[in-house]
Each structure stands twice: as C-alpha cells, then as structure tokens.
C-alpha positions in Angstrom: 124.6 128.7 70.5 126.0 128.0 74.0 127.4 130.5 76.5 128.4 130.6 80.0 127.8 133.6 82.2 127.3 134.0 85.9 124.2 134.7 88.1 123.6 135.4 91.6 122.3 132.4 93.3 118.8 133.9 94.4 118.6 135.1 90.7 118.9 131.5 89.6 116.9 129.6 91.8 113.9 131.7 90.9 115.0 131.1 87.4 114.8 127.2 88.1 111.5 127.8 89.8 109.8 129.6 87.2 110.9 127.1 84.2 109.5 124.0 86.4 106.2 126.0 87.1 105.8 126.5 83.7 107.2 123.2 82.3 109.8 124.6 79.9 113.6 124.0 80.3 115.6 126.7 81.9 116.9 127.5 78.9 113.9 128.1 76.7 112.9 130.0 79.7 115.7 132.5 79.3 115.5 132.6 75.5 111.9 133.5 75.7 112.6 136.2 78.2 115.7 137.3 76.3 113.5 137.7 72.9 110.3 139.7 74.9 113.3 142.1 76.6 114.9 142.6 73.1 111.5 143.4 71.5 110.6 146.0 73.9 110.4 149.6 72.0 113.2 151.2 72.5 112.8 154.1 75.5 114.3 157.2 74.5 117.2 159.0 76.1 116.0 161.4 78.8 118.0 164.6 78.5 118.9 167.6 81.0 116.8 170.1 81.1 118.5 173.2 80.0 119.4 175.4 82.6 119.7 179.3 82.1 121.8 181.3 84.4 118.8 183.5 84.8 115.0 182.4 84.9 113.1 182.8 81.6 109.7 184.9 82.0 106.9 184.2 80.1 104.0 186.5 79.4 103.4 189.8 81.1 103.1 193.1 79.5 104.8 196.5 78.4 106.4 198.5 80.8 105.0 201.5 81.5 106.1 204.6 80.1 109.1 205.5 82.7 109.9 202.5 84.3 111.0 200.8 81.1 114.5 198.8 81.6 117.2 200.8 80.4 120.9 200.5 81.2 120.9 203.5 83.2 118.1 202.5 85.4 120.0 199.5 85.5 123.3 201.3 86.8 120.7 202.9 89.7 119.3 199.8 90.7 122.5 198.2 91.3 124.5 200.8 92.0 122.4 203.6 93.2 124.1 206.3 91.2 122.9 207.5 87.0 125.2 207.6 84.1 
C-alpha cells in the first residue's frame, strides 16, 4: 500500500542513513520498524493514585482505656469545650 506523510528533515536523513548502513530500501526499513513497534506488548495504563482527603493509617494498636476517640473528645479537641 502506498502513503504519504511528513517527517522532520533530521528524522529522515537518519532514516536514509540507517537503510544504506544496513542495505535495505528505506521503505523496508520503515516496514520493519513499523511491525517490531506494533508487536511490542502492549504497556498498561498507569492510573492516579487515589487520593484521600485524610491520610490512611495502617497498624497501631487499641487506644487505651480513656483516651479512646469519641465525638466528645472530639468536640474538646477542637473546640475546647464537652457536650
């Protein structure tokens, strides 16, 4: 099949370079490197990280009895007053 498309000039010349150093036309040139691109595996999508409003805490270990986190104690950190 034939096609036209546009390349920057550097692009080319190297092109033209490479297909003489390896004695093949520049067009089997670019059909070989055209089939070892499309046979690369395919990479997968990176996705975002999920962000939380608030950091996630792994681990640690039971409050003690008193200083668990209620709403009230809460309301005093915050606002420095109890329910």
């Amino acid at each position: 099949m034939k096609m036209t498309f546009d390349l920057p000039a550097d692009l080319a010349q190297r092109l033209k370079v490479k297909a003489a150093e390896e004695g093949l036309k520049l067009k089997d040139l670019l059909a070989e490197a055209c089939r070892m691109f499309l046979e690369q595996p395919k990479k997968p999508k990176k996705t975002k990280a999920k962000k939380y409003p608030f950091p996630i805490f792994k681990g640690g270990h039971p409050a003690k009895p008193g200083e668990e986190m209620t709403p009230e104690k809460v309301d005093e950190i915050l606002w420095g007053s109890n329910i």
